[in-house]
VOBA-1610 file (N, C-alpha, C; in pm, whole numbers, padded with zeros to 5 digits, always signed):
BEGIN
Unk+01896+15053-01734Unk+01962+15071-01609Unk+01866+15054-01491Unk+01749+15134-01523Unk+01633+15096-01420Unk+01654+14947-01337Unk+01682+14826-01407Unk+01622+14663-01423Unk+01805+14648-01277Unk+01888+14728-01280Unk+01981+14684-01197Unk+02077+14647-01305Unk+02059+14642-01447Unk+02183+14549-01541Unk+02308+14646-01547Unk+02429+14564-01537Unk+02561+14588-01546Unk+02593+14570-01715Unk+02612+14706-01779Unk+02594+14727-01920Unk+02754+14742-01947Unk+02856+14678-02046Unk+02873+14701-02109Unk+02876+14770-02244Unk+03027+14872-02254Unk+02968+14951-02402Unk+03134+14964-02434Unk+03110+14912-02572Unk+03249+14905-02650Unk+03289+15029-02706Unk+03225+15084-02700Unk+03257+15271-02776Unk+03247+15350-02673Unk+03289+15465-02628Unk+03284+15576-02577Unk+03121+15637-02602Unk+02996+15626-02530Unk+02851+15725-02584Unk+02945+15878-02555Unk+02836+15900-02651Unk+02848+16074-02685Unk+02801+16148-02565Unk+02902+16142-02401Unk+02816+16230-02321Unk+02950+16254-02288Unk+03044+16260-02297Unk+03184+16308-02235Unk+03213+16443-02205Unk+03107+16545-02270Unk+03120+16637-02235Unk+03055+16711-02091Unk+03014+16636-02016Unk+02956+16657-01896Unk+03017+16587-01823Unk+03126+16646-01711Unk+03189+16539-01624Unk+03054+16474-01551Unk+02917+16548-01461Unk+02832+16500-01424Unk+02752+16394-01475Unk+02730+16410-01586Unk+02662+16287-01683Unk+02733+16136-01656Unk+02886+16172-01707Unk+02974+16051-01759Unk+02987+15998-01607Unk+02974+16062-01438Unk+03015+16016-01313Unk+02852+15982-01294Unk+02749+16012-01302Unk+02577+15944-01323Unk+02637+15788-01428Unk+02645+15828-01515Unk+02583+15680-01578Unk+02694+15598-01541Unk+02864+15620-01525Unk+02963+15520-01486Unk+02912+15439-01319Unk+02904+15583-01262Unk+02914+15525-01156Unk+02752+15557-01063Unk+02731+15656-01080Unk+02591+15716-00968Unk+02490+15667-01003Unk+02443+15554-01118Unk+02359+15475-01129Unk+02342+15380-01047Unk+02432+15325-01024Unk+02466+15171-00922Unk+02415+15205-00852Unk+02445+15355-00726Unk+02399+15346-00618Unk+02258+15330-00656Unk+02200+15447-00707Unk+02030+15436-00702Unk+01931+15328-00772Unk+02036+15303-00876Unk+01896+15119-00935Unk+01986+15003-00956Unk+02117+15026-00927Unk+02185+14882-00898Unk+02255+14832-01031Unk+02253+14947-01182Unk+02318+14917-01300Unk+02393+15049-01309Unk+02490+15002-01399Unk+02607+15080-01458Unk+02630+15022-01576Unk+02651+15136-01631Unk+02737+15117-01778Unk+02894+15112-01747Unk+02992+15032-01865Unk+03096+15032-01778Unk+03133+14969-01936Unk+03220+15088-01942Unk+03300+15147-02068Unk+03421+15129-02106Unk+03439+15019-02215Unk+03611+14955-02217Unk+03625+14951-02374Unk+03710+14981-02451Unk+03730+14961-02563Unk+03778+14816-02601Unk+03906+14809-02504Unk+03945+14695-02553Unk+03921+14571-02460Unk+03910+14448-02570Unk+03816+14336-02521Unk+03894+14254-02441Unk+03991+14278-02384Unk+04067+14141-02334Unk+04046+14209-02170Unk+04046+14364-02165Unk+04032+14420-02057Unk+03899+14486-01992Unk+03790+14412-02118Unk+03668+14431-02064Unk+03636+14313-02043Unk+03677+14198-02096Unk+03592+14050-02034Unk+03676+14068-01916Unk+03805+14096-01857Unk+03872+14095-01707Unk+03793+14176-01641Unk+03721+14294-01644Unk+03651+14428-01587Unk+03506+14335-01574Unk+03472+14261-01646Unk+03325+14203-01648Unk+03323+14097-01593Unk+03423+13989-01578Unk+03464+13880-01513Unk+03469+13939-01341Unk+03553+14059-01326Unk+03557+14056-01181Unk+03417+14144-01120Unk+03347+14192-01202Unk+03211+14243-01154Unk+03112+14153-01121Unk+03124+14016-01199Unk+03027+13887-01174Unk+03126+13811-01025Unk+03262+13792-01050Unk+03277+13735-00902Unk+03269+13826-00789Unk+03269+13948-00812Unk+03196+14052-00685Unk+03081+14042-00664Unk+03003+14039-00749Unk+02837+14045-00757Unk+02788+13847-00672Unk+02864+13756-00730Unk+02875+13630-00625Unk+02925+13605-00518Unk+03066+13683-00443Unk+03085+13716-00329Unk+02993+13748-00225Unk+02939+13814-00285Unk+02801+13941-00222Unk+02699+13834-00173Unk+02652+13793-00249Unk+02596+13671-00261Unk+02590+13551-00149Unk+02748+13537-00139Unk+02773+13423-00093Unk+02787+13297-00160Unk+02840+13332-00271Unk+02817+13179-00388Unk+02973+13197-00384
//
């Protein structure tokens, strides 16, 4: 997460029991090093979730 990478994870990690944890690594990472994990089981609605994070991330851009 350090590096800024936008992580994919097909399983649920074992931190669900901390709403603080699971709102750090979903989301309160991004702000501070620019990666998130980003948590989808199923694949037709994680390549759509990962597809629109790369044309946001090129918007930004300007591409």
């Amino acid at each position: 997460m350090a590096l800024g990478i936008f992580t994919h994870l097909g399983v649920v990690p074992p931190v669900l029991g901390s709403a603080e944890v699971v709102k750090l690594l979903t989301a309160g990472l991004e702000e501070l090093v620019g990666g998130k994990f980003y948590v989808e089981t199923d694949p037709h609605k994680a390549a759509e979730g990962i597809i629109a994070h790369l044309k946001d991330k090129r918007r930004k851009l300007g591409l």
